[in-house]
N, C-alpha and C positions, 0 to 999 in steps of 0.2 A: 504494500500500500504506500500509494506515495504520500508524505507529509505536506499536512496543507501550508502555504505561505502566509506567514506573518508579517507584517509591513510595523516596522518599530521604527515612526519618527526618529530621525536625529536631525534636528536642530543645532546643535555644535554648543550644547551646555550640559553639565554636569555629568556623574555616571549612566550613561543611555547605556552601555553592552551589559551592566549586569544584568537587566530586563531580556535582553534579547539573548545573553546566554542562559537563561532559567528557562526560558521559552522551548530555544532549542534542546536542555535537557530533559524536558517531559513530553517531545516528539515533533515541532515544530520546525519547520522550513526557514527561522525567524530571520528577516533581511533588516540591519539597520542602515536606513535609506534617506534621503529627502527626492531621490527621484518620481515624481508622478505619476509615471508611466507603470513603473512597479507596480507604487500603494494599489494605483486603480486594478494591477492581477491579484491582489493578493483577498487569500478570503477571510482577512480578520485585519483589524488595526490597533497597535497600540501607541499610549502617546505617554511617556515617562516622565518624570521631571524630578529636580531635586536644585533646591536654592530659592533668593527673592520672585515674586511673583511676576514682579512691572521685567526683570531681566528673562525670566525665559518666555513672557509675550516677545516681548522683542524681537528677543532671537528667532522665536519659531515666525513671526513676521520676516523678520530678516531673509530667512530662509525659504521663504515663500510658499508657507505649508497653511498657513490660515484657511485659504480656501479648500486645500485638500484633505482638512480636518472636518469643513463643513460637509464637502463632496461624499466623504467617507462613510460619516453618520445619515445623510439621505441615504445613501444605498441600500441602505438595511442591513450590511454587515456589520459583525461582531466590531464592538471598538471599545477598548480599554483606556480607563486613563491610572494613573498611577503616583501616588503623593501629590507634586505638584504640577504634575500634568492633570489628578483627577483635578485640582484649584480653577486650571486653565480652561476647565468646560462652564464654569459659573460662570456666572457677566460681570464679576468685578470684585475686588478684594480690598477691605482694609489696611492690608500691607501695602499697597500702594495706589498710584493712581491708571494705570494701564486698564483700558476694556478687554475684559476676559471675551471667549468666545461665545458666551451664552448658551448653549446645547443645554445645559440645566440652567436654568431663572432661578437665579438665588446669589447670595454674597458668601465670600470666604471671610469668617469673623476670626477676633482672636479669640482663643482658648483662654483660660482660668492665670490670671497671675496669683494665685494665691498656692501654685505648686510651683516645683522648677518647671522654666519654660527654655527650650520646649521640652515636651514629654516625648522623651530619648527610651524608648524600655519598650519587654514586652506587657502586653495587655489582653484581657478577654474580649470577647465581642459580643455582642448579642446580638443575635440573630432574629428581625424584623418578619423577614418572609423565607420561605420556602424558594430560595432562589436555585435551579439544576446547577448551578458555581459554585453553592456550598455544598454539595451531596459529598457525605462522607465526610467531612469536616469536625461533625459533632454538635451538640448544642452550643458552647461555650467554648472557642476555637481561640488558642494563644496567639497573637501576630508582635510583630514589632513595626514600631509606631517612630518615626521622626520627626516632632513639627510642633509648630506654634499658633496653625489655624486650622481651621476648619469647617467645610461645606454649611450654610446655614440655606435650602432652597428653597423657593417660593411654596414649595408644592410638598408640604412633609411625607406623603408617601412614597415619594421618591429616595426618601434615608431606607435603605435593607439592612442595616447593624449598624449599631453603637456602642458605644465604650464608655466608663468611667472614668474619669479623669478629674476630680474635682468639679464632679456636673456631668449631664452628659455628654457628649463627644459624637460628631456623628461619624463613623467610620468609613461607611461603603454607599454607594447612591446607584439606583438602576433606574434607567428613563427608556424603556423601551430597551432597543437592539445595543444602549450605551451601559456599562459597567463602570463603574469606578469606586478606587481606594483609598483611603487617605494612607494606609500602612503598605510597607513594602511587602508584597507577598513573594520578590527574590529573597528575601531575607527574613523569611518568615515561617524554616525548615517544613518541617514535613504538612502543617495546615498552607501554609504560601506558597507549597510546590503539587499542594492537591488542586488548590483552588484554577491552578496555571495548567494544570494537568486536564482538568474537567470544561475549561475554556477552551485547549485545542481539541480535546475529545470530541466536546459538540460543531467540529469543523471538518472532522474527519467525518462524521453522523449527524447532518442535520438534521433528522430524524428525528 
């Protein structure tokens, strides 16, 4: 069976290959790319990020993927976002002034100062819905967490897990054919390589 193609943004900021090499270890084709041409073969997209928010709009502007970000998510393929690439699908963040993408309608708020910020550790999740990403995971799934904001959307049904952090935290967001995480599931052993596992699964069986 051939492995389906993964189109993993690179923008040209922060660690983008350890996404694309977790990808590629639970069976993916994972290409990190800014070419166009690719993304539009490939049967899933993810968009990574790690740093300030207004700096990786930029760059993924720079790099002229804004619209291939939008292109992606009409298709109706799979599209991942991941820390602060999941940030980059809101419309706009409190860490700065740059227009997010908008894909979810909502703000990136700051988290609790009344803990260390940011919340650097792992953490539990709770588990909102019945999302086929978590199958196998468990009720209560460890991930690790690096960051100082997070997802607040217009539309609360759209948060699928949360976390505790000195309040809640909203962890994970699904809007349709869009996934996204505020924690890193490469770095998030055996729950962050299921969850990655069970996203190219359903690319191999759309079924």
């Amino acid at each position: 069976m051939t492995a389906p193609l993964v189109a993993v943004l690179d923008y040209g900021i922060g660690n983008l290959r350890s996404a694309q090499k977790a990808l590629e270890h639970v069976g993916a084709d994972a290409r990190l790319t800014a070419d166009p041409a690719l993304v539009a073969d490939a049967a899933a997209v993810v968009l990574p990020g790690v740093g300030a928010f207004d700096a990786c709009m930029r760059a993924l502007r720079d790099a002229q993927l804004e619209a291939v970000c939008h292109e992606s998510v009409a298709s109706g393929r799979p599209f991942m976002g991941i820390c602060v690439g999941m940030q980059m699908l809101f419309s706009r963040s409190d860490e700065g002034d740059a227009a997010g993408l908008g894909i979810i309608p909502g703000t990136i708020r700051w988290i609790t100062d009344q803990l260390p910020r940011p919340q650097m550790q792992w953490n539990q999740l709770h588990l909102h819905t019945a999302d086929p990403l978590f199958a196998g995971l468990g009720d209560s799934p460890w991930v690790y967490f690096v960051h100082s904001l997070h997802g607040v959307p217009d539309d609360p049904a759209t948060v699928a897990a949360s976390c505790d952090y000195g309040g809640t935290v909203n962890a994970v967001f699904r809007a349709d054919n869009v996934f996204a995480t505020q924690f890193h599931p490469e770095k998030s052993g055996a729950a962050g390589l299921a969850l990655l596992r069970n996203f190219v699964a359903a690319l191999e069986d759309p079924s």
